[in-house]
Structure formats: C-alpha cells, structure tokens
mmCIF file of the N, C-alpha and C atoms, coordinates in Angstrom:
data_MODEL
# 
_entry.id   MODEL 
# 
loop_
_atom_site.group_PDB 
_atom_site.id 
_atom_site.type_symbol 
_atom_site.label_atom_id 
_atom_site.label_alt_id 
_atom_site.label_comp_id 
_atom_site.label_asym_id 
_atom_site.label_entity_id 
_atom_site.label_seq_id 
_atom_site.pdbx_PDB_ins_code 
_atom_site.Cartn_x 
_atom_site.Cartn_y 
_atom_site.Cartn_z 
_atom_site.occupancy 
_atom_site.B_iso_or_equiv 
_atom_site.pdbx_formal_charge 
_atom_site.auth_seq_id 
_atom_site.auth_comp_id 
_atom_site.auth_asym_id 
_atom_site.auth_atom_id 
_atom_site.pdbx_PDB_model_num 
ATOM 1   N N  . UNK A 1 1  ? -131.428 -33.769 55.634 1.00 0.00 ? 1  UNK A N  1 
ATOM 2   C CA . UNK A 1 1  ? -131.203 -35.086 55.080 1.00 0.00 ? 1  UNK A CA 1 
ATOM 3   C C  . UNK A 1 1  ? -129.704 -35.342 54.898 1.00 0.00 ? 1  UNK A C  1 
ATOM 4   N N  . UNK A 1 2  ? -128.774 -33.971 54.424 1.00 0.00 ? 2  UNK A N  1 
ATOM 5   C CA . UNK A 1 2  ? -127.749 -34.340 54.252 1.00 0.00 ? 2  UNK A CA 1 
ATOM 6   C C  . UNK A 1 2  ? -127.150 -34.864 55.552 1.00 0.00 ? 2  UNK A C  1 
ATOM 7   N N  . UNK A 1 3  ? -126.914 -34.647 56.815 1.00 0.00 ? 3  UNK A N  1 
ATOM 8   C CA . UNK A 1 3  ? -126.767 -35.171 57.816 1.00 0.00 ? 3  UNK A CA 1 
ATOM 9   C C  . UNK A 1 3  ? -126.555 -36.666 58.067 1.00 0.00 ? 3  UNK A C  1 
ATOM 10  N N  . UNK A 1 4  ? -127.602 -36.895 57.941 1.00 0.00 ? 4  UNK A N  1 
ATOM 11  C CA . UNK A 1 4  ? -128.118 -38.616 57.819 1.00 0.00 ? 4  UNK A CA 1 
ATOM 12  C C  . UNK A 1 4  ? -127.372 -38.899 56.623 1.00 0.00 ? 4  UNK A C  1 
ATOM 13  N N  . UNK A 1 5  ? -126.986 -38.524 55.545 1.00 0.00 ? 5  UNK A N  1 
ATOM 14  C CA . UNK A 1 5  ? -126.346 -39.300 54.478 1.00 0.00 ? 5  UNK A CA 1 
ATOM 15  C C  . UNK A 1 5  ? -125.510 -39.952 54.924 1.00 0.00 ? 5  UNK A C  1 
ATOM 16  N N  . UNK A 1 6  ? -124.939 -38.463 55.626 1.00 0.00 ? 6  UNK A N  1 
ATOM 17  C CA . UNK A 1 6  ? -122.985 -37.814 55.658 1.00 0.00 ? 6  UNK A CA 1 
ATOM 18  C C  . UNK A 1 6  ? -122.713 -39.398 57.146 1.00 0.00 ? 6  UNK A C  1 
ATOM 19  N N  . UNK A 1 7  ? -123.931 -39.961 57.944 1.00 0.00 ? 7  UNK A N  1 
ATOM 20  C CA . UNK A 1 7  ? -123.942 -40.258 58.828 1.00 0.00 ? 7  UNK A CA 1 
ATOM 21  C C  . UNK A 1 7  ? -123.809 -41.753 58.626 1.00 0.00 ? 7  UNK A C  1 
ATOM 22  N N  . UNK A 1 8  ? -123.846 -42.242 57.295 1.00 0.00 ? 8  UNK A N  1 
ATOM 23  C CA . UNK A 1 8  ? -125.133 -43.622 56.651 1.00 0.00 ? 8  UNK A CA 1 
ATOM 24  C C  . UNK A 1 8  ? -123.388 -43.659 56.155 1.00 0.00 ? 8  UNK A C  1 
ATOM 25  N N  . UNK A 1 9  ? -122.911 -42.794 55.330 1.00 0.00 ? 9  UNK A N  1 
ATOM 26  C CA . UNK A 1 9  ? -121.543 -43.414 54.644 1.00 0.00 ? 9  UNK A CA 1 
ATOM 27  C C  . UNK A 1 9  ? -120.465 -43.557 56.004 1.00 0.00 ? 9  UNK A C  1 
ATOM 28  N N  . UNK A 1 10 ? -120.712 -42.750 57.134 1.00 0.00 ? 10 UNK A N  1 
ATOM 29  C CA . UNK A 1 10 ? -119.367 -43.240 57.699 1.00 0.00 ? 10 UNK A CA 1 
ATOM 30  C C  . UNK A 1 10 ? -119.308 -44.561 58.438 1.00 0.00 ? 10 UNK A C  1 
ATOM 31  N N  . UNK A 1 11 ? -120.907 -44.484 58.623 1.00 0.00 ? 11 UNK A N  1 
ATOM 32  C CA . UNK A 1 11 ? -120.728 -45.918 59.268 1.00 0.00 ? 11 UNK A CA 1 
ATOM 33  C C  . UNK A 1 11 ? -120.556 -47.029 58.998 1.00 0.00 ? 11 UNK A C  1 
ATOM 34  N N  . UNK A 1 12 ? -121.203 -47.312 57.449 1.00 0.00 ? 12 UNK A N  1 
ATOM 35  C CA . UNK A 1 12 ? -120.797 -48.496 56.339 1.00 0.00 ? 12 UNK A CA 1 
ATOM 36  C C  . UNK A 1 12 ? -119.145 -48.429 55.721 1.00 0.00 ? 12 UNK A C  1 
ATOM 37  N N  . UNK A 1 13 ? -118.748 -46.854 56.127 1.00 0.00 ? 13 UNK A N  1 
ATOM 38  C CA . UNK A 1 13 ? -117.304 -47.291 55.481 1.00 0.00 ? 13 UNK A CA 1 
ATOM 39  C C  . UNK A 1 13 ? -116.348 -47.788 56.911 1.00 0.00 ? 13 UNK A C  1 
ATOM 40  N N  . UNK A 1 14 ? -116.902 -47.011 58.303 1.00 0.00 ? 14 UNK A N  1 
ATOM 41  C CA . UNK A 1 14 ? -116.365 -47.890 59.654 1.00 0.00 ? 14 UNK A CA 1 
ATOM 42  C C  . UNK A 1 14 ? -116.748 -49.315 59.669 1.00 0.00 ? 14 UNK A C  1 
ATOM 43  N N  . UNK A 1 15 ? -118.231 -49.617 59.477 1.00 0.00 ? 15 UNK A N  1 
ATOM 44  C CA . UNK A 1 15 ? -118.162 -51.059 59.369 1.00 0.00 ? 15 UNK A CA 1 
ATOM 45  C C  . UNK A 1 15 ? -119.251 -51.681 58.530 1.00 0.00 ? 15 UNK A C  1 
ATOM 46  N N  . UNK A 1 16 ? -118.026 -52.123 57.148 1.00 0.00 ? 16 UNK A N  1 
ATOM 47  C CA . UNK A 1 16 ? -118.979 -52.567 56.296 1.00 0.00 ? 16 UNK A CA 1 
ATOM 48  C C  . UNK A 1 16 ? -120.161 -54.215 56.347 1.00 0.00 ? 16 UNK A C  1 
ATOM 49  N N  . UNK A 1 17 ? -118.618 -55.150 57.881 1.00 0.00 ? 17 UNK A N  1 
ATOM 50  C CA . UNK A 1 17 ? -119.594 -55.990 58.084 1.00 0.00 ? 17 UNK A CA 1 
ATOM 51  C C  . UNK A 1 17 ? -120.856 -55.849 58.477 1.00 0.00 ? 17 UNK A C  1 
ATOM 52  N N  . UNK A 1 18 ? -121.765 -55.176 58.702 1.00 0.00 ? 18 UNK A N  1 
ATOM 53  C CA . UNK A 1 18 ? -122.666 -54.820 59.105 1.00 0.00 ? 18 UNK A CA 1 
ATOM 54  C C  . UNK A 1 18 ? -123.914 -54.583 58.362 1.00 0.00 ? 18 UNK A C  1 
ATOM 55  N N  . UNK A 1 19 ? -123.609 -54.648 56.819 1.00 0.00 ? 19 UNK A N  1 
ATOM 56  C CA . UNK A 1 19 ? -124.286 -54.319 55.357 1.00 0.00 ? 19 UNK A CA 1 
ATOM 57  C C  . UNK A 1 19 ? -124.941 -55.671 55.246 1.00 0.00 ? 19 UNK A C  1 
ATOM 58  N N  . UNK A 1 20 ? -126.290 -56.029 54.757 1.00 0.00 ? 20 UNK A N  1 
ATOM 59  C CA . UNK A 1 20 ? -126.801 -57.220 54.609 1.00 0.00 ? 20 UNK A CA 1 
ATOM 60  C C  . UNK A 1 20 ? -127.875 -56.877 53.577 1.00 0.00 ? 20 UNK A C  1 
ATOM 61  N N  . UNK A 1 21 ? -127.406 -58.007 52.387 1.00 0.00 ? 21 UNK A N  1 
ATOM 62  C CA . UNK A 1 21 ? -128.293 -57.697 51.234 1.00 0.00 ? 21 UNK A CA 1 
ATOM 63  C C  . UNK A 1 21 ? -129.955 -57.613 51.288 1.00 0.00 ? 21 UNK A C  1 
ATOM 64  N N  . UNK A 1 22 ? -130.561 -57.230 50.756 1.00 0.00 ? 22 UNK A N  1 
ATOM 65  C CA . UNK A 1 22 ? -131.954 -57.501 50.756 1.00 0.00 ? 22 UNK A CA 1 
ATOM 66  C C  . UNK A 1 22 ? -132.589 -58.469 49.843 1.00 0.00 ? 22 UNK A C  1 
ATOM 67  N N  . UNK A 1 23 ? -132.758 -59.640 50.944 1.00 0.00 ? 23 UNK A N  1 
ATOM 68  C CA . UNK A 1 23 ? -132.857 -61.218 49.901 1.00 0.00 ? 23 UNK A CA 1 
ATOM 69  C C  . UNK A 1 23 ? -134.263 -61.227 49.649 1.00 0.00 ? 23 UNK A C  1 
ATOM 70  N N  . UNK A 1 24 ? -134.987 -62.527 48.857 1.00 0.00 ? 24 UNK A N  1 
ATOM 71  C CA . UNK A 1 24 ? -136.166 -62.728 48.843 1.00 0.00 ? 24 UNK A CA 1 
ATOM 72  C C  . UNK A 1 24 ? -137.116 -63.009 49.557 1.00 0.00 ? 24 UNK A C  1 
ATOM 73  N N  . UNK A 1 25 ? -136.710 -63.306 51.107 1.00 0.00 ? 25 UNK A N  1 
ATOM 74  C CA . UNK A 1 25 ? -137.424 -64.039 52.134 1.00 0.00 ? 25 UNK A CA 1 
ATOM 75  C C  . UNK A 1 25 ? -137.411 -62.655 52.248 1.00 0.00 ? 25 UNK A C  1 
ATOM 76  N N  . UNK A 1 26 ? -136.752 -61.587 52.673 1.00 0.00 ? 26 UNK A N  1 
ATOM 77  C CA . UNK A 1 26 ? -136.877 -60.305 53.537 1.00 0.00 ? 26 UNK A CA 1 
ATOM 78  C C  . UNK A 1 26 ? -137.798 -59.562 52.925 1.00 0.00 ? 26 UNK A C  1 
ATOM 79  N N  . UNK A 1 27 ? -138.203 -59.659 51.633 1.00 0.00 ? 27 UNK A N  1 
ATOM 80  C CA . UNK A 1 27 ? -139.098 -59.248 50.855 1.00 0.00 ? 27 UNK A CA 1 
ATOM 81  C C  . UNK A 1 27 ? -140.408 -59.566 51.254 1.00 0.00 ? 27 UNK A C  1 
ATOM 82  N N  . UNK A 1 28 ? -140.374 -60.826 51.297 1.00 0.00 ? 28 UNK A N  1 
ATOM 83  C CA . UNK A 1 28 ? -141.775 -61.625 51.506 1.00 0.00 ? 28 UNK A CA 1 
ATOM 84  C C  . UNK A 1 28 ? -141.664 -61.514 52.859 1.00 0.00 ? 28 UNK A C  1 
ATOM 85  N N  . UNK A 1 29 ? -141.189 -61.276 54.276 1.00 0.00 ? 29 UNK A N  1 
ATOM 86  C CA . UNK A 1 29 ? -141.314 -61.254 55.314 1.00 0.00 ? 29 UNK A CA 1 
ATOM 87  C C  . UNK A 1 29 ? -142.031 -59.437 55.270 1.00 0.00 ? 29 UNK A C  1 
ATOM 88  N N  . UNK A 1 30 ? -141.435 -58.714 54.713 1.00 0.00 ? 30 UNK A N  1 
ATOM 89  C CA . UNK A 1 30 ? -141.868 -57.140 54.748 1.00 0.00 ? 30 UNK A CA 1 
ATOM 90  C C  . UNK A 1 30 ? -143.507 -56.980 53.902 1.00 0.00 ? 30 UNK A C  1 
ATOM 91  N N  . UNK A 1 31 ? -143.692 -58.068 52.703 1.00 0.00 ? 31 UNK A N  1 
ATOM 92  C CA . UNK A 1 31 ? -144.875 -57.828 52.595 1.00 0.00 ? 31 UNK A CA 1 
ATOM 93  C C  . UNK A 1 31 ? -145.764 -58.229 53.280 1.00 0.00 ? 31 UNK A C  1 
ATOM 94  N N  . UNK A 1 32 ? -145.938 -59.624 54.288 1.00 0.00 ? 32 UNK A N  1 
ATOM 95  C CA . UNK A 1 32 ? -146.752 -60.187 55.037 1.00 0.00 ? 32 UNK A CA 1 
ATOM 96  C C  . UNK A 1 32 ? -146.516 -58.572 56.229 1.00 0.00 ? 32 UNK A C  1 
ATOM 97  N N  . UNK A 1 33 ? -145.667 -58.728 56.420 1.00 0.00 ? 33 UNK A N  1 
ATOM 98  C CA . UNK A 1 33 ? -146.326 -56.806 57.578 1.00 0.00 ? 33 UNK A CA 1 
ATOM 99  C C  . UNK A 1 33 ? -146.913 -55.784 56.957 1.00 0.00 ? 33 UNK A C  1 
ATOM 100 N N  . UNK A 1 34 ? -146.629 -55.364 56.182 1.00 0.00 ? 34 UNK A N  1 
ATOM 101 C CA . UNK A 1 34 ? -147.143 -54.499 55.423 1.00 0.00 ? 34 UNK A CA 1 
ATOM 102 C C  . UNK A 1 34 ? -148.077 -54.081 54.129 1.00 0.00 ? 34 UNK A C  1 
ATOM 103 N N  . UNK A 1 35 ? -147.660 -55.635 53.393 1.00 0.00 ? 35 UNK A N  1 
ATOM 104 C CA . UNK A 1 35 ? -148.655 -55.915 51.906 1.00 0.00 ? 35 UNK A CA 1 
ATOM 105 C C  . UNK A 1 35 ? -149.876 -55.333 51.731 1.00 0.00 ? 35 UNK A C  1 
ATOM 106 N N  . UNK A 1 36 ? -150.650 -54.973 52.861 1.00 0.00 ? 36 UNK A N  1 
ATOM 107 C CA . UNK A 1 36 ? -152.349 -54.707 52.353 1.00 0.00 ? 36 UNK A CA 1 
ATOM 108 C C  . UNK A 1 36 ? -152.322 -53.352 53.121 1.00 0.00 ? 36 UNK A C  1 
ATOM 109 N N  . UNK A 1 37 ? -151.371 -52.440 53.412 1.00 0.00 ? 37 UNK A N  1 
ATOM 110 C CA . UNK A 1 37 ? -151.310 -51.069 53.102 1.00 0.00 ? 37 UNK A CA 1 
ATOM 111 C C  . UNK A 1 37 ? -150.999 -50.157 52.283 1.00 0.00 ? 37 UNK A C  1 
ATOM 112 N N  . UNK A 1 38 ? -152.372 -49.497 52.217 1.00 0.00 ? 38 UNK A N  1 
ATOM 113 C CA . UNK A 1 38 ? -151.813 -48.658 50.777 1.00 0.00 ? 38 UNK A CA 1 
ATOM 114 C C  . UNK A 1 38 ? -151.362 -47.395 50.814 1.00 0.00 ? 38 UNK A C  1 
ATOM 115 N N  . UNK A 1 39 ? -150.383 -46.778 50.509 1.00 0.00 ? 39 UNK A N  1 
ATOM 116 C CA . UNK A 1 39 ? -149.894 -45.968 50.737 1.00 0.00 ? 39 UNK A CA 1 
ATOM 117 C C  . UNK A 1 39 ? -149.647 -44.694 49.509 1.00 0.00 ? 39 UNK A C  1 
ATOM 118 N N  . UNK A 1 40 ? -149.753 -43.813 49.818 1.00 0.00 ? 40 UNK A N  1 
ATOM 119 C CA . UNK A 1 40 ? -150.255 -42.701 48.651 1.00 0.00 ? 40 UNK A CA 1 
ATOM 120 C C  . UNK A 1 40 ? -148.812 -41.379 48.784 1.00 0.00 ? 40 UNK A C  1 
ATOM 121 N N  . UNK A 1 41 ? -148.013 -41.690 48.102 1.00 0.00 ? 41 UNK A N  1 
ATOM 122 C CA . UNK A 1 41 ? -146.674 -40.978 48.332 1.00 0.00 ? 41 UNK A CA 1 
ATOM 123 C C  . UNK A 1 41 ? -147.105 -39.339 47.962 1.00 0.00 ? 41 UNK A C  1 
ATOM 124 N N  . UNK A 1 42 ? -148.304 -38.975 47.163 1.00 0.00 ? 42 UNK A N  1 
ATOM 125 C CA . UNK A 1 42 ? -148.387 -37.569 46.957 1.00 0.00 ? 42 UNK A CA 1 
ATOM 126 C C  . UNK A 1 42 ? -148.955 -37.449 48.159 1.00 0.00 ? 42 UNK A C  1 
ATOM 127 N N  . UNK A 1 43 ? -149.094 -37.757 49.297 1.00 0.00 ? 43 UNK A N  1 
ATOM 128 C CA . UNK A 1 43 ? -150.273 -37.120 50.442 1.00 0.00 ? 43 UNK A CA 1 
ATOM 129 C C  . UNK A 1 43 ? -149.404 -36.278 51.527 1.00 0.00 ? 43 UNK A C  1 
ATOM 130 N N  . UNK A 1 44 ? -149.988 -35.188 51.261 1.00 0.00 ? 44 UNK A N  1 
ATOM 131 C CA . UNK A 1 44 ? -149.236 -34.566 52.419 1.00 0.00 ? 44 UNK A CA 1 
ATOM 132 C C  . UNK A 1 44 ? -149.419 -34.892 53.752 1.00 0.00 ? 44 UNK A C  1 
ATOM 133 N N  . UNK A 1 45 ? -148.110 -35.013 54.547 1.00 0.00 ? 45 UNK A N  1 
ATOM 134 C CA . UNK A 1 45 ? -148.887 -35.844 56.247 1.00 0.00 ? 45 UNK A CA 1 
ATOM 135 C C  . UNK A 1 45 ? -149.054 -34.741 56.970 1.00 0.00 ? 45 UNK A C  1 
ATOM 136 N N  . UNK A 1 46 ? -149.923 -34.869 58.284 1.00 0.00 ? 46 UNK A N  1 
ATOM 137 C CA . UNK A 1 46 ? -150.339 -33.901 58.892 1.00 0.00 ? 46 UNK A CA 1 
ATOM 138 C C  . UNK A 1 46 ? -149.314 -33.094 59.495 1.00 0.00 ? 46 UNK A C  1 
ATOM 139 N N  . UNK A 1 47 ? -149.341 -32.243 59.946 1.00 0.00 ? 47 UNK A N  1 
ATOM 140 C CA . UNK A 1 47 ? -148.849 -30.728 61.186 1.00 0.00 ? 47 UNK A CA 1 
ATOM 141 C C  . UNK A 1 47 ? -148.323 -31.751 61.918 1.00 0.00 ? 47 UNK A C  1 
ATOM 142 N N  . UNK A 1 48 ? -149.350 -32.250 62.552 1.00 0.00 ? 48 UNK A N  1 
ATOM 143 C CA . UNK A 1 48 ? -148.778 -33.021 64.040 1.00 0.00 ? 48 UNK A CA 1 
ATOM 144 C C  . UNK A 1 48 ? -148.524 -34.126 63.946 1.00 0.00 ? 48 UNK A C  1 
ATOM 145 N N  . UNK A 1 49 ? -147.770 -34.816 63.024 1.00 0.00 ? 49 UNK A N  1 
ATOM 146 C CA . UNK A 1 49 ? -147.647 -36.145 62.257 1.00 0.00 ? 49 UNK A CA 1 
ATOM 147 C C  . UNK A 1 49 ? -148.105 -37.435 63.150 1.00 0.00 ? 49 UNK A C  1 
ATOM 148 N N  . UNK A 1 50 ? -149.381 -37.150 63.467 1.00 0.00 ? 50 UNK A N  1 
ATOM 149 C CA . UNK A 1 50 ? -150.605 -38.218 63.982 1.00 0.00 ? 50 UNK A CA 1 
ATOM 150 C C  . UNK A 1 50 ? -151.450 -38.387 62.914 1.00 0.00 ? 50 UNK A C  1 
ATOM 151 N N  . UNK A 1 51 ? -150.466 -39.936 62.128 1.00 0.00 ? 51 UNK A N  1 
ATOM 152 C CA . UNK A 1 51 ? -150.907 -40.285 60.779 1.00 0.00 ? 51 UNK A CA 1 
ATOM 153 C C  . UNK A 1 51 ? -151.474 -41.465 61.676 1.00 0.00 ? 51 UNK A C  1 
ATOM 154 N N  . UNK A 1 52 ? -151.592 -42.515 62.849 1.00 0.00 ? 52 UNK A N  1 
ATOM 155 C CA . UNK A 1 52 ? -152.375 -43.366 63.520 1.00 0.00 ? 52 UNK A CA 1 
ATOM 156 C C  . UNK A 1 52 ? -153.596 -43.335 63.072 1.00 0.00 ? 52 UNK A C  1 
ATOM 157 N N  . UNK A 1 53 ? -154.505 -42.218 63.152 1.00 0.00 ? 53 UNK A N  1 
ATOM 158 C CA . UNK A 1 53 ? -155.716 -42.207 63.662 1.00 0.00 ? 53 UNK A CA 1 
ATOM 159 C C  . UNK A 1 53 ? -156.230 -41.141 62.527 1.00 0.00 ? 53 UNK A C  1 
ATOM 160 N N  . UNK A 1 54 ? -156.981 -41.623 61.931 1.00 0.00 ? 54 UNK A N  1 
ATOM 161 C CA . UNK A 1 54 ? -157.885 -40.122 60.919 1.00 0.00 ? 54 UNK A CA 1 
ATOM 162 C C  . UNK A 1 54 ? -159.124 -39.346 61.606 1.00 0.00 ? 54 UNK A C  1 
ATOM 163 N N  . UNK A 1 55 ? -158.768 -39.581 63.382 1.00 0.00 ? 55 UNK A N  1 
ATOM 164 C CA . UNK A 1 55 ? -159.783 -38.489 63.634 1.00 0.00 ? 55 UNK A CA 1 
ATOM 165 C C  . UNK A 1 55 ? -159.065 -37.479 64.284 1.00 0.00 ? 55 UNK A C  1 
ATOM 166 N N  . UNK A 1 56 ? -159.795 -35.992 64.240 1.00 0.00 ? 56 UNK A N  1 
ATOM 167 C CA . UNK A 1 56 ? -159.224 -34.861 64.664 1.00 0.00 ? 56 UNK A CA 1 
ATOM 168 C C  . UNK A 1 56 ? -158.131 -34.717 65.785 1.00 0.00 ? 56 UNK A C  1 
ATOM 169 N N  . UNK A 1 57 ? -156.838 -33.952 66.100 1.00 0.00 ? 57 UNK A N  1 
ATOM 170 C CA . UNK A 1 57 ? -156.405 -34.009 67.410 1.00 0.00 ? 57 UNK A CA 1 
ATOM 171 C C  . UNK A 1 57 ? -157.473 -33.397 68.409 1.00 0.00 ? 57 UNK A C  1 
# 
C-alpha cells in the first residue's frame, strides 16, 4: 500500500490541477451506480478474487 501512497502524493504534488472536489451531483451520480449494493466490509474475498459470481470456480 505504501507504494501507491508514496505514488498518490507525487502526483498531486506534480500536478495539483488535476485534484477535483467531490461535489453533490458526484455523490448522487455514484449512488444511482451503486446505491442498492450491499456491501459487507468484514467479508473476506475469495483466493481467486472471482467476487462476480457466487458459484464455485
């Protein structure tokens, strides 16, 4: 993860124009995609992270 941090600050400090707040439409645009999934943050995801489909590989 540290990687990706170390990767996330150089590029916002190379170019900060590029930063765009997270407004209220972007909110309501992300819940109409996503709103009626529920998502369970204790679940461990599978081995073969074929979270698609809940039948066997």
């Amino acid at each position: 993860m540290a990687p990706f941090l170390a990767l996330l600050k150089q590029d916002i400090s190379q170019h900060p124009e590029r930063l765009r707040p997270i407004t209220a439409d972007l909110v309501s645009r992300l819940q109409d995609l996503v709103g009626a999934i529920d998502v369970d943050i204790d679940q461990v995801l599978p081995d073969d992270d074929d979270i698609a489909s809940d039948e066997p590989a």
